[in-house]
C-alpha positions as CSV (number, residue, x, y, z in Angstrom):
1,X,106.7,38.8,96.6
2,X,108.7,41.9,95.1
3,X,107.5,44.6,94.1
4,X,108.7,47.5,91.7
5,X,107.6,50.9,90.9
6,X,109.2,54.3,89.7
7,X,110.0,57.7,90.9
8,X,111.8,60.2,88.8
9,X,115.0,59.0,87.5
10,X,114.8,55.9,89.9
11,X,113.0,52.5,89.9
12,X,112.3,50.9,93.5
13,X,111.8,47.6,94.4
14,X,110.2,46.5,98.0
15,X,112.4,43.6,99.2
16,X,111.1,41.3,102.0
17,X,113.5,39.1,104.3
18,X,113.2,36.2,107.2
19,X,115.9,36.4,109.9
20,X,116.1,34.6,113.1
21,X,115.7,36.5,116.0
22,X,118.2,35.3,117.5
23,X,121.3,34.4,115.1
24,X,123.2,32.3,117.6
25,X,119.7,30.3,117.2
26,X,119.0,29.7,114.0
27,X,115.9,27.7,113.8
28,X,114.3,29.7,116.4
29,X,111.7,31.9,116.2
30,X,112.0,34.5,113.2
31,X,111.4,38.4,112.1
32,X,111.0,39.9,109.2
33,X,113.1,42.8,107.6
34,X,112.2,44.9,105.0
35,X,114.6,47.1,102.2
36,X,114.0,49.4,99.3
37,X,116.2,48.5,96.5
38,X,116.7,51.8,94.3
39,X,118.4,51.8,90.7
40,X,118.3,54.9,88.4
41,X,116.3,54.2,86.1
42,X,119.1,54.1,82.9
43,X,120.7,51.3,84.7
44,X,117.9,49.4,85.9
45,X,118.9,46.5,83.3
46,X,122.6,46.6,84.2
47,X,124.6,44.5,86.6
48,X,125.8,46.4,88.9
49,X,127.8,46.2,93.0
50,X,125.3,46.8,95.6
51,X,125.8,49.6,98.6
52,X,123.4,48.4,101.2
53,X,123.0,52.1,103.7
54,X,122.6,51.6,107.4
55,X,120.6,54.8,108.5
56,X,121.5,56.6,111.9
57,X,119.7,56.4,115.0
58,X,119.3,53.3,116.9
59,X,115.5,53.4,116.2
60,X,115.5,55.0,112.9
61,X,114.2,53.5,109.8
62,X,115.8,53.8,106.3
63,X,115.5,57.5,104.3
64,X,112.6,57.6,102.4
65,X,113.8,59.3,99.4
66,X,111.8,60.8,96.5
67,X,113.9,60.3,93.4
68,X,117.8,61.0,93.6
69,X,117.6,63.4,97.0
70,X,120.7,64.1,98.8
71,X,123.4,61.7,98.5
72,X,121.4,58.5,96.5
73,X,122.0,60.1,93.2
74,X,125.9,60.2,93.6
75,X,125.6,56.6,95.0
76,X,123.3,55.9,92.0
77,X,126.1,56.4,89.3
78,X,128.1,52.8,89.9
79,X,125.5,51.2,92.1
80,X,122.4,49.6,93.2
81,X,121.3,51.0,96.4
82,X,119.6,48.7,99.4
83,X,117.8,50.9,101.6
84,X,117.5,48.8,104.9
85,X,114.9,49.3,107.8
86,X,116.8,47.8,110.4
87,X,115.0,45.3,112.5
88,X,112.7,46.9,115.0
89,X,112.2,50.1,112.6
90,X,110.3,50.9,109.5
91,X,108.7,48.0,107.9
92,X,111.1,45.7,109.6
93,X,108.7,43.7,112.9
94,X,108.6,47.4,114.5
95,X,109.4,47.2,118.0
96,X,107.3,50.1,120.5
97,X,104.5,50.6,122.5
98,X,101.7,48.7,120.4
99,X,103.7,45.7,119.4
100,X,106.0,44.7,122.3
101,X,103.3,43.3,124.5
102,X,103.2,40.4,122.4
103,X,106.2,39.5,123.8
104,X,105.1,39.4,127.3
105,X,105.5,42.0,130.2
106,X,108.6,44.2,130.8
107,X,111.0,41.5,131.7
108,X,110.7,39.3,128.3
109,X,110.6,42.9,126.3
110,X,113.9,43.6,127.6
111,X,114.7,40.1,126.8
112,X,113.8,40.8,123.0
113,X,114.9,43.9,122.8
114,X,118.8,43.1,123.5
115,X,118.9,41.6,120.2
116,X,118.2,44.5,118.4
117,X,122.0,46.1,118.8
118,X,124.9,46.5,116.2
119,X,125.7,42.5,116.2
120,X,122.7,41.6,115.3
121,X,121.9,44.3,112.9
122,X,125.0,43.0,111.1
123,X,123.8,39.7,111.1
124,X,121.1,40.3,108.9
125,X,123.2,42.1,106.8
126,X,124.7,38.8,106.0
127,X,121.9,36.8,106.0
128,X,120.3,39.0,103.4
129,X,123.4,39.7,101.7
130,X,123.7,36.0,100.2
131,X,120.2,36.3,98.8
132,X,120.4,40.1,97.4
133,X,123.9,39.6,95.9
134,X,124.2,35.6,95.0
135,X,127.3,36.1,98.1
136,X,129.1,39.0,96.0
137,X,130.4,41.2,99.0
138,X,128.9,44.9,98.9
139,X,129.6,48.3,99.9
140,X,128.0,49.3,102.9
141,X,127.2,53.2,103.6
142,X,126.9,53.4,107.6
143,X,125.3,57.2,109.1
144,X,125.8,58.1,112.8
145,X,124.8,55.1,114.2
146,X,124.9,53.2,110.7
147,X,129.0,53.7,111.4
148,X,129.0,52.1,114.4
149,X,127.2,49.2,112.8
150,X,129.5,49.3,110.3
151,X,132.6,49.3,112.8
152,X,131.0,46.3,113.9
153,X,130.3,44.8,110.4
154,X,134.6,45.0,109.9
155,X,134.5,43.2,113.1
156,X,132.3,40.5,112.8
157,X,132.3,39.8,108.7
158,X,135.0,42.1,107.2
159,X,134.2,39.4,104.2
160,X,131.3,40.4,103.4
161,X,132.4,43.7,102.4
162,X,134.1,45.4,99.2
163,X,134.2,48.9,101.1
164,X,133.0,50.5,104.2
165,X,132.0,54.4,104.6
166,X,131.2,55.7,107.6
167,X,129.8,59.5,107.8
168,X,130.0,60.8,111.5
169,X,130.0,57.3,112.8
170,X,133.1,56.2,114.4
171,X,132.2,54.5,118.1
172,X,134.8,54.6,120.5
173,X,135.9,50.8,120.8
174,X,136.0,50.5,124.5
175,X,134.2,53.2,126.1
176,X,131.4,53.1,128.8
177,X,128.1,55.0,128.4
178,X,129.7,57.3,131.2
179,X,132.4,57.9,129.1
180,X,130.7,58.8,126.3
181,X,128.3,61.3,128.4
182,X,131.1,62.9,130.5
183,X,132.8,64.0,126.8
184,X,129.3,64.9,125.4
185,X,128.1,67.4,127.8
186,X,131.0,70.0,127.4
187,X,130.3,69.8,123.7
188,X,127.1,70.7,124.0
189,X,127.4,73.5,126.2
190,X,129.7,74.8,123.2
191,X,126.9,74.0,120.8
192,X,124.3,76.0,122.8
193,X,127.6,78.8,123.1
194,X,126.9,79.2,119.2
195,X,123.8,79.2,119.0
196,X,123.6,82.0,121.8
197,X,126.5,83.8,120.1
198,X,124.4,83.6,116.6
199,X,120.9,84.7,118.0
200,X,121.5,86.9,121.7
201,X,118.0,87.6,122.2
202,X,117.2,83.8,122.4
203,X,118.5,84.1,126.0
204,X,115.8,85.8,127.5
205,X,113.6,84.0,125.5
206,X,114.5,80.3,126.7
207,X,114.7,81.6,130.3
208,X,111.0,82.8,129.9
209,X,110.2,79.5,128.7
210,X,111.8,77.8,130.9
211,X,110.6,79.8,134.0
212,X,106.7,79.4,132.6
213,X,107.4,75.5,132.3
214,X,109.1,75.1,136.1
215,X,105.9,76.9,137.4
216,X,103.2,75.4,134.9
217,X,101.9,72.2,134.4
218,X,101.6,72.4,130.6
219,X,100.5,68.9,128.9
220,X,100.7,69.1,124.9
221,X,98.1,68.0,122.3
222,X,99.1,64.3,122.0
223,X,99.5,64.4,126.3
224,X,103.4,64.9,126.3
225,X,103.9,66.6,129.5
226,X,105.8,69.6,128.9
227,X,108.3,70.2,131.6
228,X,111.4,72.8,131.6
229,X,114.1,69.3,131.3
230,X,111.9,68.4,128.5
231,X,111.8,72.0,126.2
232,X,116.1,71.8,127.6
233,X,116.2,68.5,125.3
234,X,115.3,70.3,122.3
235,X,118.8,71.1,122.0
236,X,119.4,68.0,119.8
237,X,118.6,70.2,117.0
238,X,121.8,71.8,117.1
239,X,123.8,69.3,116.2
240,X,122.2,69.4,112.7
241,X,123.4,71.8,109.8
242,X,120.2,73.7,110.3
243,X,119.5,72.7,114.0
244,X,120.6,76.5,115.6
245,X,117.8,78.3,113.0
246,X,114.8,75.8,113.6
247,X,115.6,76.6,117.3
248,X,115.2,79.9,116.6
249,X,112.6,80.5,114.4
250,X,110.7,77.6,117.4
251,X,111.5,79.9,120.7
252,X,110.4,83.7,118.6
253,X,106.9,82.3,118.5
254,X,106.8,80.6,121.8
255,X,104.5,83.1,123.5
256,X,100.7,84.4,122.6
257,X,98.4,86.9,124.6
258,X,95.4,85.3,125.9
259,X,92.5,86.5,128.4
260,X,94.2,85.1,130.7
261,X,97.9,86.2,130.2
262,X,100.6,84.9,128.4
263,X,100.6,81.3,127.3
264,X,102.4,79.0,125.1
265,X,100.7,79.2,121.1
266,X,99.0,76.2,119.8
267,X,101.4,76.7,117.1
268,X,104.9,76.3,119.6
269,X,103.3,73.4,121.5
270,X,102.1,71.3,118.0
271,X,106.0,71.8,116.4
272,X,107.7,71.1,120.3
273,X,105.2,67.7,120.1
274,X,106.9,67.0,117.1
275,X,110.2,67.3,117.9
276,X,110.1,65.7,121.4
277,X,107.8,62.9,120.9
278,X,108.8,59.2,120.1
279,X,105.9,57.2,118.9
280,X,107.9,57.1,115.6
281,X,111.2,55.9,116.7
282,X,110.7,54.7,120.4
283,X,114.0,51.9,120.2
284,X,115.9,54.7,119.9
285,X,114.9,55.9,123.8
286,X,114.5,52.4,124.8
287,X,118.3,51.0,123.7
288,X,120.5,54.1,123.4
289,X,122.4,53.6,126.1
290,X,122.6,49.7,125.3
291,X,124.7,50.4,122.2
292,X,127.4,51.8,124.2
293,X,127.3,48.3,126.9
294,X,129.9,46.0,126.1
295,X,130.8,44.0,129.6
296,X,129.3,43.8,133.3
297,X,128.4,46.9,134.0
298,X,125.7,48.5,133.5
299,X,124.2,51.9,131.8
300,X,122.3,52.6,134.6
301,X,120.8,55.5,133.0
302,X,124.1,57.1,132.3
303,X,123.1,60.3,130.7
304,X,121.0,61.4,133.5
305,X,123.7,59.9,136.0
306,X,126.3,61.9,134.7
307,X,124.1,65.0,134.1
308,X,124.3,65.5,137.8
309,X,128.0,66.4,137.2
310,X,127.4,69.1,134.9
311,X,125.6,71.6,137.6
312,X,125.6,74.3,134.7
313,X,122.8,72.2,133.3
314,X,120.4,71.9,136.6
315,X,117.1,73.7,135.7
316,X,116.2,74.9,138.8
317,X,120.3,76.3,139.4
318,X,119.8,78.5,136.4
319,X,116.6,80.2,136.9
320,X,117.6,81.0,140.3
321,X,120.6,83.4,139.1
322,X,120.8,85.3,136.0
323,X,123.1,83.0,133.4
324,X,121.5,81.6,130.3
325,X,120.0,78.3,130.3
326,X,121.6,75.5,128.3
327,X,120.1,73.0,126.4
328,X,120.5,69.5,126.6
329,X,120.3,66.8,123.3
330,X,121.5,63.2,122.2
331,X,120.8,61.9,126.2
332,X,117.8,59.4,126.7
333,X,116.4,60.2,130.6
334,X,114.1,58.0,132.5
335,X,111.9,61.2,132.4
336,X,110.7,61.0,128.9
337,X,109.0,57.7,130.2
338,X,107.0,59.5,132.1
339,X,106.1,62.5,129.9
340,X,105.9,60.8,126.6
341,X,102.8,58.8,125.9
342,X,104.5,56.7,123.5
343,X,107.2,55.7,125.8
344,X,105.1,55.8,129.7
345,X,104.3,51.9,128.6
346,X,107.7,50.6,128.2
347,X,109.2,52.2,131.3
348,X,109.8,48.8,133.3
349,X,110.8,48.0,130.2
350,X,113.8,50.6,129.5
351,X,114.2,50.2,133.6
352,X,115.3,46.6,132.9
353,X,117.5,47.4,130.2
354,X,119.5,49.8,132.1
355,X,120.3,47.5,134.9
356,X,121.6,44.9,132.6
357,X,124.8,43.2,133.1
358,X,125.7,40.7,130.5
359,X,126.2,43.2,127.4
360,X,128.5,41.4,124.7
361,X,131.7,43.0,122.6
362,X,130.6,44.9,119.9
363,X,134.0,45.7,118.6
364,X,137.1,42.8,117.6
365,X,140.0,45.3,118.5
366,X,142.5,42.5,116.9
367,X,140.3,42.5,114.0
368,X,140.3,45.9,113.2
369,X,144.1,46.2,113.5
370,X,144.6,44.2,111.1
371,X,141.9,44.8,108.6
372,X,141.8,44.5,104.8
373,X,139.0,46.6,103.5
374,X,139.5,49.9,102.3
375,X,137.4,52.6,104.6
376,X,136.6,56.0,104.7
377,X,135.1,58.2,107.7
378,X,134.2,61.6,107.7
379,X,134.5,62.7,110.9
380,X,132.9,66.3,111.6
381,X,135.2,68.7,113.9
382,X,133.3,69.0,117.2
383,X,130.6,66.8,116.2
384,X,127.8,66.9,118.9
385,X,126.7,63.5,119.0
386,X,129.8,62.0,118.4
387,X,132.8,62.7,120.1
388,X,135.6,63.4,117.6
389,X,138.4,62.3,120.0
390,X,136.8,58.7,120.5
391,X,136.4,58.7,116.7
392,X,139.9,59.6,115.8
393,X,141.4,57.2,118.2
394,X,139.2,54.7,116.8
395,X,140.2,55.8,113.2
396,X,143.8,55.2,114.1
397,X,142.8,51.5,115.9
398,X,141.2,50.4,112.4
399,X,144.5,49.1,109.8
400,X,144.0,51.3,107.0
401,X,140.8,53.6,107.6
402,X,141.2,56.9,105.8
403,X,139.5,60.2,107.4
404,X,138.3,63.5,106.3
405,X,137.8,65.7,109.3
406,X,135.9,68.7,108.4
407,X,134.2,71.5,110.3
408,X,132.3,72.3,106.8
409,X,129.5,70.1,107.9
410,X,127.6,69.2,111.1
411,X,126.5,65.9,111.9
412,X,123.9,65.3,109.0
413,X,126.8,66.5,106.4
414,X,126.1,63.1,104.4
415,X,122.3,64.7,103.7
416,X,123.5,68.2,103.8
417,X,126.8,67.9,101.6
418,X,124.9,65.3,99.3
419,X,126.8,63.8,96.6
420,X,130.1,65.9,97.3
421,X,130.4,63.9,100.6
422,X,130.1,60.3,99.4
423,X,132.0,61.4,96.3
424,X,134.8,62.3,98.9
425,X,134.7,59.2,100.6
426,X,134.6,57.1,97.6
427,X,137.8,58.4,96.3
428,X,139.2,57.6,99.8
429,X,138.3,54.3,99.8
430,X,139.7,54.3,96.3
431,X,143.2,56.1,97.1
432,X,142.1,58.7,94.6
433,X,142.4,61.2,96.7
């Protein structure tokens, strides 16, 4: 059963969908997906081509949008808008620590969770695609990891598509997880460089921090156990447009007096909780490092593997000397499975995963050469989640892909630059510009 409503200037319509699980088994056992369909409200009688967005992540349901926010209302103009939860998020059969025991213990969860990568995310979109459209091919919008989908999509069903725009999402084709982590931690010292640069007196301030955490057992409200490698990973804000002042205006308030000395304020350890906690997007700890696995060899943890090549980033190292300590972000570590209540369930779980060695292609190199629909990417200079070297050789693998490299934006410049963005990337797609 559908069901429509309104917002301002928008009318939405919940949209309900039965997949297989397993799309190389299609009489198997089933999930269910779940999309917003979103029309401005003028146009809601009109026939119009369909943009179906695939949000960033892995683990990340759809945008929840109240009227024309951010870049919907430039998309809004020419289409109608399919806001998918893709499976294991949102609405869509959510996959974390409540529901996956219903698939058995840690060995069959890692068992259902390998189908839960780019493939099969595409999959759906062309399952779903024949009943939304009546089989017309779509635009598809794909964010951070809604490009890598959508690399995959050109791969796997370049039919199915009228356009493809992909907004700091470019995969590199063949790279392993180590790969991607040995380019990703020199970027992020950079990042932290900035940020530094921009606010000098946060030095001293994440030492303290730091120091208090490496000495302290401090356990937040929701029982995240706060350690120093834990407050480092609250550098993934700084690869947002806004990341470098949130982590500024978070560390300035870090500290209260108490009876007893110093301590952390109730109001820095409710905001860290929220930052570092996964209970509402735990896929993307469990199978980050699965969406880079493409052969035999395993993830084995990469981030934290390759971590130990990056001394400048050892806790303990730091606070020993006098240099300022650099924050970590966009790694999963086998850690957070122990300090994050949502996640100390599903450890075996994410073990399993890791040690996997029978990851399938994600990518059709030949395919891409030779492709046939018109794409854009923007790819953002020094992006700190994605490496822009993997996505510009990847940009120059794909026949015909079109790029805007900007340093206007960081990594969220699709919410950030709004309609300008998409406008851009439309008119690529379009040679108009």
């Amino acid at each position: 059963m559908t069901v429509s409503y309104r917002q301002p200037g928008v009318v939405l319509t919940d949209r309900h969908f039965t997949v297989p699980l397993d799309h190389d088994a299609p009489t198997g056992e089933t999930i269910e997906l779940y999309a917003r369909e979103v029309v401005a409200s003028d146009k809601a009688h009109q026939e119009l081509p369909w943009l179906v967005y695939l949000q960033g992540g892995p683990g990340f349901g759809a945008n929840r949008f109240v009227g024309k926010g951010a870049w919907l209302g430039r998309a809004l103009k020419e289409y109608r808008v399919l806001l998918l939860d893709q499976r294991g998020t949102g609405h869509s059969t959510p996959a974390n620590r409540q529901t996956l025991p219903l698939r058995g213990g840690p060995a069959a969860q890692a068992d259902y969770l390998t189908h839960f990568r780019a493939d099969s995310i595409v999959r759906d979109c062309e399952a779903i695609r024949r009943e939304v459209t009546g089989g017309a091919p779509w635009t598809v919008l794909g964010q951070s990891f809604g490009g890598f989908c959508t690399v995959s999509y050109l791969s796997l069903a370049p039919e199915g598509l009228t356009a493809a725009i992909i907004t700091g999402g470019l995969p590199s084709l063949d790279a392993h997880a180590d790969d991607v982590y040995r380019a990703a931690y020199p970027r992020i010292e950079r990042k932290v460089a900035a940020h530094y640069a921009r606010y000098p007196q946060d030095v001293e301030r994440a030492r303290r921090i730091a120091d208090h955490l490496h000495t302290d057992d401090v356990v937040l409200p929701n029982g995240y156990r706060l350690t120093a490698e834990a407050f480092q990973s609250l550098g993934i804000l700084l690869g947002g447009s806004e990341g470098s002042h949130r982590l500024h205006y978070l560390l300035e308030d870090a500290f209260v007096r108490t009876p007893q000395g110093p301590a952390l304020s109730d109001a820095f350890r409710e905001e860290a909780q929220g930052l570092l906690s996964y209970a509402s997007h735990p896929l993307y700890a469990l199978v980050h490092e699965a969406i880079y696995g493409q052969d035999t060899r395993p993830t084995a943890w990469s981030a934290e593997r390759v971590r130990a090549e990056f001394p400048q980033f050892d806790v303990a190292k730091t606070l020993a000397g006098d240099g300022p300590l650099l924050f970590t972000g966009e790694s999963i570590h086998p850690w957070m499975f122990d300090s994050d209540p949502a996640l100390r369930p599903l450890r075996e779980t994410a073990d399993l995963l890791a040690a996997r060695t029978d990851w399938t292609p994600l990518y059709d190199s030949a395919r891409l050469a030779a492709n046939e629909v018109p794409v854009a990417a923007a790819v953002y200079h020094d992006d700190m989640y994605v490496d822009t070297a993997h996505s510009l050789a990847t940009a120059r693998a794909i026949r015909g892909l079109r790029t805007w490299v900007t340093d206007e934006f960081e990594h969220d410049g699709v919410r950030a630059g709004g309609p300008r963005v998409l406008d851009r990337l439309l008119a690529l797609t379009r040679d108009e510009a």
